[in-house]
N, C-alpha and C positions, 0 to 999 in steps of 0.2 A: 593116566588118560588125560589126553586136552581136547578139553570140546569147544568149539565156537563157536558164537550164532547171533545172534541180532536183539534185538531191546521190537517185541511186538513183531506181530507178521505180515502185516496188514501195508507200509507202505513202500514199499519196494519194489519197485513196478518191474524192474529189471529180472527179477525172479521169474515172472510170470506171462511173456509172452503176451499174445494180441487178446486172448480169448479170459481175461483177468475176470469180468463181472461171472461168466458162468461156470468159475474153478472156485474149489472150497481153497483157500490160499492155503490157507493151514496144514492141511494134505500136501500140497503141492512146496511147502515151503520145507517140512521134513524130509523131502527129498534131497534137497541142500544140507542140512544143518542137521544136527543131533541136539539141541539145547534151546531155549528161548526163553527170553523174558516176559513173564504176563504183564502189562501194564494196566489194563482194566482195571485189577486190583487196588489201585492207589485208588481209584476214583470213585468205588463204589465194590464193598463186598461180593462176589459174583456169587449168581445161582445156584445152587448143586448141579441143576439141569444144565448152564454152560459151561460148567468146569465136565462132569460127566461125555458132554460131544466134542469138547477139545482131546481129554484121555482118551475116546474111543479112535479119535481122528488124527493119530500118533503112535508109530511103528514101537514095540519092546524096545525098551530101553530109552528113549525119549526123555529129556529132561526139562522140567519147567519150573522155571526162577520165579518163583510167585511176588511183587513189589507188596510190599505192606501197604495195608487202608491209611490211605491218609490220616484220618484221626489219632492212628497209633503212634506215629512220627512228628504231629506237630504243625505237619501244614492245613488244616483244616480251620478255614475261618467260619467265623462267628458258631451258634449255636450246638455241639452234637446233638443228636439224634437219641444216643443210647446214654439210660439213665447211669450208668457205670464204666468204666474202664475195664473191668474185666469182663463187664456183659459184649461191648466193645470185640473183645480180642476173644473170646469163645464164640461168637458169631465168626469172626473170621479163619478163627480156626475148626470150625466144624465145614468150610467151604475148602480146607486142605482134603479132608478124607479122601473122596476120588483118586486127588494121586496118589496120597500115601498108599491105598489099595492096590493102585496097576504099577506100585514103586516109581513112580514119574514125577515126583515131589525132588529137585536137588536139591532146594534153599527156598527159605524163604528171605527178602532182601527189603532189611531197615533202612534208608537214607533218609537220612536228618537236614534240614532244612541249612541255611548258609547262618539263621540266627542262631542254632543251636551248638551254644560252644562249650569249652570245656572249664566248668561248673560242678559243683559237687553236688545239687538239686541235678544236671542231668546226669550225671553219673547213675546217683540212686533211681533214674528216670531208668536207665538203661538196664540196671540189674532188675528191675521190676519187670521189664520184657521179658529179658531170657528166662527168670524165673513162672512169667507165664505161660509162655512158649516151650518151658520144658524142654523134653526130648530131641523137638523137632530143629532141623539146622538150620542158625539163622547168620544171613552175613550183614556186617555191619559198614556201610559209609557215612562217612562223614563229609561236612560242607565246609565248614568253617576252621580256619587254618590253625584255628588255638591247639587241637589236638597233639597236631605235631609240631608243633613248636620245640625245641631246645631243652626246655622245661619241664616238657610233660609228654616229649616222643617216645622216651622210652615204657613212661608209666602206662601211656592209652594203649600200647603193641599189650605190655605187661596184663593188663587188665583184660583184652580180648581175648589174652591166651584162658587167663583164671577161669573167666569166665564161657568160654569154648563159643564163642563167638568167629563166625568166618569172615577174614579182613578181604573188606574188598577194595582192590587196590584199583585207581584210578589213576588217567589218564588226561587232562584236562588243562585248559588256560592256569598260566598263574597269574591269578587279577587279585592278587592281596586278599585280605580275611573274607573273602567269598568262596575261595578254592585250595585246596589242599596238593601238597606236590605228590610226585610219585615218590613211597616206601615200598620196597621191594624185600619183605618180609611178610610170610603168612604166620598165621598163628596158631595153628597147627600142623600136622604135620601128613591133614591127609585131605587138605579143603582150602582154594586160593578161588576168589574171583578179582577177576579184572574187567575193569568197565572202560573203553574208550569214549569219551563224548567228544573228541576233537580240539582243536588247539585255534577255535577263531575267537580271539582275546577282545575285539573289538563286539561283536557279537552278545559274547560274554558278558561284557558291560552292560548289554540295552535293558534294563531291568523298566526304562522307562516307556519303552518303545511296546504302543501294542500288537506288534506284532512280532516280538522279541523271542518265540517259540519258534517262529519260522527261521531266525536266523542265529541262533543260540549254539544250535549245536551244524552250522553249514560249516564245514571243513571234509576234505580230504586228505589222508593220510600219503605221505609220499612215498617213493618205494625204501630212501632211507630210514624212515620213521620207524616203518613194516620190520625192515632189518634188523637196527637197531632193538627194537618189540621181540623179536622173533630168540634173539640172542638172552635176552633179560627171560623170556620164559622159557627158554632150554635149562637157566638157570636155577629158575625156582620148580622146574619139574623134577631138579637134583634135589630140592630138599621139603617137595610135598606132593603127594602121589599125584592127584586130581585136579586140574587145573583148569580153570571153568572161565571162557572169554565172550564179553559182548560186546558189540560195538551200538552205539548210540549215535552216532553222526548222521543221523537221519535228514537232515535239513533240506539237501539236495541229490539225497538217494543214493550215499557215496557206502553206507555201511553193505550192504550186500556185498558191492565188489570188493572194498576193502576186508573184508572177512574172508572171501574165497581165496584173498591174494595172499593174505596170513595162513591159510590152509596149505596151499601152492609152497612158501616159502621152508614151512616147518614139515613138508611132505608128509601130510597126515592124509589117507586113506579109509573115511569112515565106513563098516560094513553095516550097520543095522541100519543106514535110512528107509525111506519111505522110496518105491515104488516112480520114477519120473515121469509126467506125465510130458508126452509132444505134443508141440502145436502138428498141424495137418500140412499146413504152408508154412 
């Protein structure tokens, strides 16, 4: 199976037609996509109650990429909140259950910050995850290029496999030890995510700039890139069943279309979306 679908559902206006303030998007955006990434999550462990009206507001079979709480990964400045790290990561994981119940849980997705490099303090960082996290699947990015390095490409693939970690492979500027290139190798043999954030290197850079979210991730994908993408996951769908794609280039609202056009190219046909709604005019 390859599913595609978008990083959040909320800014895509091209989904949504004229009548957007009084459509639940959510609804209206699983009509497109079979997959989504939660982003809330990073920002603030979500309610039972909002994770409970997104599962309900999502056709059988619907998949949601849950983004780990910031606290868990690292970006979280100044004070936590929770006396512990594992009180931490049981709060956030008693906010999985809903999907795990309607099976709408695909992954849950660690990315580690562009300081967290490779370390043997984060090593043993990262075996304390998956051993908190258990059963449940989790895919692991990485930011900072030490990973894959020469040195230690083979060990960090080596290690995601050990420890059943889903590699998620990216797509992204190469701006030096901020960005990690594309490895086109999952880690096992039944679980790949692919993240596109787009390729505006200039963008990339503005870590000074405050408004550097708005322009971080502006790019559009062209129809060679698509191509090129479309051939590389024909690839790894020969050597892992499930192959799970988001695209992130949100900046200028280029990920919706570029995801339908990766749909188009790889003639994927999905049957369990959600219901279309039409505009009237």
């Amino acid at each position: 199976m390859i599913n595609i679908g978008l990083t959040g559902w909320g800014d895509h206006d091209s989904l949504y037609g004229t009548r957007t303030a009084s459509r639940n998007k959510l609804v209206e955006y699983a009509s497109y996509f079979p997959i989504v990434e939660l982003d809330a999550s990073f920002y603030a462990i979500q309610p039972i109650k909002n994770v409970e009206k997104w599962v309900a507001d999502t056709p059988a079979g619907f998949q949601f990429i849950v983004k780990a709480y910031q606290g868990m990964t690292g970006h979280q400045r100044g004070e936590s909140s929770f006396a512990t790290i594992e009180d931490m990561f049981s709060l956030f994981k008693a906010s999985l259950e809903p999907y795990q119940k309607a099976n709408k849980l695909g992954m849950v997705l660690f990315q580690f910050p562009p300081w967290f490099d490779c370390t043997k303090a984060n090593v043993l960082y990262l075996r304390k995850c998956k051993e908190i996290m258990g059963d449940i699947p989790c895919a692991l990015e990485f930011r900072h290029q030490s990973w894959f390095e020469a040195k230690f490409r083979d060990k960090t693939l080596t290690f995601m496999q050990k420890e059943k970690w889903i590699h998620s492979i990216c797509d992204e500027p190469q701006a030096g030890k901020g960005s990690i290139p594309i490895v086109l190798e999952p880690s096992n043999k039944n679980n790949v995510l692919i993240r596109f954030h787009g390729r505006n290197f200039h963008g990339w850079q503005q870590k000074n700039n405050p408004n550097w979210r708005e322009v971080r991730y502006l790019y559009r994908y062209n129809q060679k890139e698509l191509e090129d993408w479309a051939d590389r996951i024909n690839y790894l769908h020969t050597v892992c069943s499930n192959i799970n794609i988001l695209f992130n280039n949100n900046s200028g609202g280029d990920a919706a279309d570029n995801a339908k056009h990766l749909i188009d190219l790889l003639k994927i046909e999905y049957s369990n979306l959600a219901s279309r709604q039409l505009d009237l005019f």
